[in-house]
Backbone bond lengths (Angstrom), bond angles and torsions (degrees), N, CA, C in turn:
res aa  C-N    CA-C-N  psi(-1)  N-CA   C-N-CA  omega(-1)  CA-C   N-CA-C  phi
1 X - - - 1.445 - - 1.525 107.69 -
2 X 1.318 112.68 139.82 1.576 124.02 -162.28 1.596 111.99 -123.40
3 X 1.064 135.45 119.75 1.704 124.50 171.54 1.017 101.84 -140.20
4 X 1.405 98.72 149.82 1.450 117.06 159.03 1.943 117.68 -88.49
5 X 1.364 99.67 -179.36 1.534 110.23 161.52 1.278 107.98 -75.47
6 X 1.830 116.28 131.87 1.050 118.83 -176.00 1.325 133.34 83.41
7 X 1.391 99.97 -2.08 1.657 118.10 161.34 1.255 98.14 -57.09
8 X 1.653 96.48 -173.19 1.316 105.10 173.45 1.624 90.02 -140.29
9 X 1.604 105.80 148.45 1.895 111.76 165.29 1.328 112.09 -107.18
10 X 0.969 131.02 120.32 1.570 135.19 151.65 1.135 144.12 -115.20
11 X 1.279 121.45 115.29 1.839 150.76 -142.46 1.844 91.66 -109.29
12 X 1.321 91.03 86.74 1.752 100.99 152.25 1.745 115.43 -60.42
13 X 1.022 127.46 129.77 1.242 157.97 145.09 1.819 95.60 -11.03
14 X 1.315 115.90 137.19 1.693 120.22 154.60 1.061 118.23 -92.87
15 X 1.943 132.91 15.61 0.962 134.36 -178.90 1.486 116.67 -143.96
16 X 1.264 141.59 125.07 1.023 147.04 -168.64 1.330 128.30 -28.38
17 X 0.904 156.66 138.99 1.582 143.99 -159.61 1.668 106.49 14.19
18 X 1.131 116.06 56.94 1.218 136.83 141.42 1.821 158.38 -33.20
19 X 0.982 150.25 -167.82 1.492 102.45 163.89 2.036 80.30 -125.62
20 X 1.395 105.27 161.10 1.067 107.66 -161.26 1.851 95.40 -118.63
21 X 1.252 124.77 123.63 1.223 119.31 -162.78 1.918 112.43 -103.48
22 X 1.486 109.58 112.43 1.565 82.03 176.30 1.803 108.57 -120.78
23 X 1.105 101.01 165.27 1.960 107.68 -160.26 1.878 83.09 -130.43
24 X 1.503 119.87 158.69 1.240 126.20 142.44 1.379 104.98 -96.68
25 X 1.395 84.56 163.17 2.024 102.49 -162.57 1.929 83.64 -92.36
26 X 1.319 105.52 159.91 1.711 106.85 -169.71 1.581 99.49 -119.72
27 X 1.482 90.74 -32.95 1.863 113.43 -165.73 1.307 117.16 -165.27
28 X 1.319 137.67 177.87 1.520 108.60 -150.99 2.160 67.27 -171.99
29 X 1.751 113.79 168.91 1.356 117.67 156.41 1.570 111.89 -62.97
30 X 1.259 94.97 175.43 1.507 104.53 -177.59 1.927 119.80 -66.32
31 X 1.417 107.02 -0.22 1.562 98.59 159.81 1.165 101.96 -134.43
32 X 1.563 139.58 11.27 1.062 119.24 159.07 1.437 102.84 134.76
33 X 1.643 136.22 6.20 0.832 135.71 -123.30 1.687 92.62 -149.18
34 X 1.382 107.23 152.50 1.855 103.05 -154.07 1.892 93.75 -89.60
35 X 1.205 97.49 135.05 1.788 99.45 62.12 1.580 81.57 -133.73
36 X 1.180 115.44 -177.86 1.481 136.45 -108.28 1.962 78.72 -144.75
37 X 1.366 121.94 149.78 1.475 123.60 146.50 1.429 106.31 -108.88
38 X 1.059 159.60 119.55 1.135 162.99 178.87 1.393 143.70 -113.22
39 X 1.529 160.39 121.96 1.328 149.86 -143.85 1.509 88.95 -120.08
40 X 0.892 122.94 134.16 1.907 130.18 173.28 1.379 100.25 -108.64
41 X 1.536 95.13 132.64 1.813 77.64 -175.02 1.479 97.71 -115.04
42 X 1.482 140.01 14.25 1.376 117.70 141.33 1.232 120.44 -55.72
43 X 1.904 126.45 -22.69 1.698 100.49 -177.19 1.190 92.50 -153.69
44 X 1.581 107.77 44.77 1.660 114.77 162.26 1.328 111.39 40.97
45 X 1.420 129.17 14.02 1.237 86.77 -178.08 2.084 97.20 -120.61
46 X 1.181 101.68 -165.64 1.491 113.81 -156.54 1.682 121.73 -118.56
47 X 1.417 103.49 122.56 1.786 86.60 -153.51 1.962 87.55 -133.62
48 X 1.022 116.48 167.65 1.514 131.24 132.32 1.638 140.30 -75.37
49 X 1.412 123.30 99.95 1.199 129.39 -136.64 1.694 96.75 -121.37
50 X 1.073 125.88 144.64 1.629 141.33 -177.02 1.622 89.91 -136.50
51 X 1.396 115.73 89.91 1.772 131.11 159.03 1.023 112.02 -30.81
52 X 1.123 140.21 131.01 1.499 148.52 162.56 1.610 110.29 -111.92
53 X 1.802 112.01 171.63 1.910 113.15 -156.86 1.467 92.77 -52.59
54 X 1.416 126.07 -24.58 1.799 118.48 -149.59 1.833 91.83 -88.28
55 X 1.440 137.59 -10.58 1.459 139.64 -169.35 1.974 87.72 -99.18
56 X 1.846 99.81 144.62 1.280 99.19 130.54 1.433 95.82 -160.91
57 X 1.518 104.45 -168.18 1.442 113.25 -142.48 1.896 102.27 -112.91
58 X 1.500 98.54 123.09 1.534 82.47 176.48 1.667 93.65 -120.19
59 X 2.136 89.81 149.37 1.563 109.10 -174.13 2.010 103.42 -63.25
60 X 1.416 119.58 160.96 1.440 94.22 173.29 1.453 132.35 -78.13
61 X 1.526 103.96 -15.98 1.815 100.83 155.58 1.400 116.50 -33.56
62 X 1.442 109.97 -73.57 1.492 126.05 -156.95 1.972 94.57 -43.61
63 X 1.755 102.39 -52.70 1.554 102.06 -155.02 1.808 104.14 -65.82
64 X 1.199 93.62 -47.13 1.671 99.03 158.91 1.490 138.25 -29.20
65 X 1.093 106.13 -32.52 1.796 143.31 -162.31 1.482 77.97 -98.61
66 X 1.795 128.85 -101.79 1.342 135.64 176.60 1.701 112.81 -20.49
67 X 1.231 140.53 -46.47 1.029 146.22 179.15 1.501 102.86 -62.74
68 X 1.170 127.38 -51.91 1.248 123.44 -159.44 1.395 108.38 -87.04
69 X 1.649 118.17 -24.45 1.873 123.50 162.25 1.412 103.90 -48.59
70 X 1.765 113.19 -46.98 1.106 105.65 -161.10 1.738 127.16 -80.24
71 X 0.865 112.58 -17.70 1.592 144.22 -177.63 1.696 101.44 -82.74
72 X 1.617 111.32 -32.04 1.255 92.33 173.10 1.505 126.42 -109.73
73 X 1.501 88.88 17.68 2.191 117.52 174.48 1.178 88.74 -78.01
74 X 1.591 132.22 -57.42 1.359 155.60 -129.14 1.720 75.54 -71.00
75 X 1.407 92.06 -79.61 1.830 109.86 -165.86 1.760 118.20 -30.57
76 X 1.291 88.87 -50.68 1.662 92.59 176.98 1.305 128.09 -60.74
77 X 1.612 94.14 -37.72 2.283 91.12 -173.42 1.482 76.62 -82.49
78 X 1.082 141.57 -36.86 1.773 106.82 -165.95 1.267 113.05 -72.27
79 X 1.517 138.27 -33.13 1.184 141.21 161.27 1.207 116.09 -51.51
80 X 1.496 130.38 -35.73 1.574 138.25 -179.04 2.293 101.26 -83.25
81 X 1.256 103.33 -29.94 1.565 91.12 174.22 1.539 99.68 -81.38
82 X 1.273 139.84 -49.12 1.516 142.06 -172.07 1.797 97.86 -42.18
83 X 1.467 113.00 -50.87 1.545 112.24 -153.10 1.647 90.74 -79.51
84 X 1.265 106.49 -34.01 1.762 104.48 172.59 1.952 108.34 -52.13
85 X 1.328 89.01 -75.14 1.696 88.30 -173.37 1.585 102.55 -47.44
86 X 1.016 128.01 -46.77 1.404 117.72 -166.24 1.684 106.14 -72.31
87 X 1.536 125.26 9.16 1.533 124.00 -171.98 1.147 127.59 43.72
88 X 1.521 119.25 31.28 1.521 144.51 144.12 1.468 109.34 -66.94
């Protein structure tokens, strides 16, 4: 497994609907290779990380890309509950 700065890591859950954890990478070994410095941004805080099979690594396009699907899932059910409550 390979990252750059500004990747992103994300640690799927070992349990089914799970919570799925993602950190940006801060710093990485000298070719790219873990362990990993990382920022988690469920609890801000900042660790040294060795990835295991359940982690992989997204470039920051991709998470960028994912962020912005998700923000615009977000947008819709809240616009679709507003037009509900409002009996639209």
């Amino acid at each position: 497994m390979k990252a750059h700065s500004g990747d992103w890591l994300v640690v799927h859950s070992h349990t089914d609907g799970g919570p799925v954890r993602r950190a940006e990478i801060i710093a990485t070994g000298a070719d790219g290779t873990p362990p990993y410095t990382v920022h988690w941004i469920d609890d801000d805080r900042e660790s040294v990380f060795f990835p295991g099979p359940d982690a992989q690594v997204v470039s920051a396009v991709e998470q960028a890309e994912i962020h912005r699907l998700e923000s615009a899932h977000i947008e819709k059910v809240q616009s679709e509950i507003e037009a509900q409550s409002s009996g639209g």
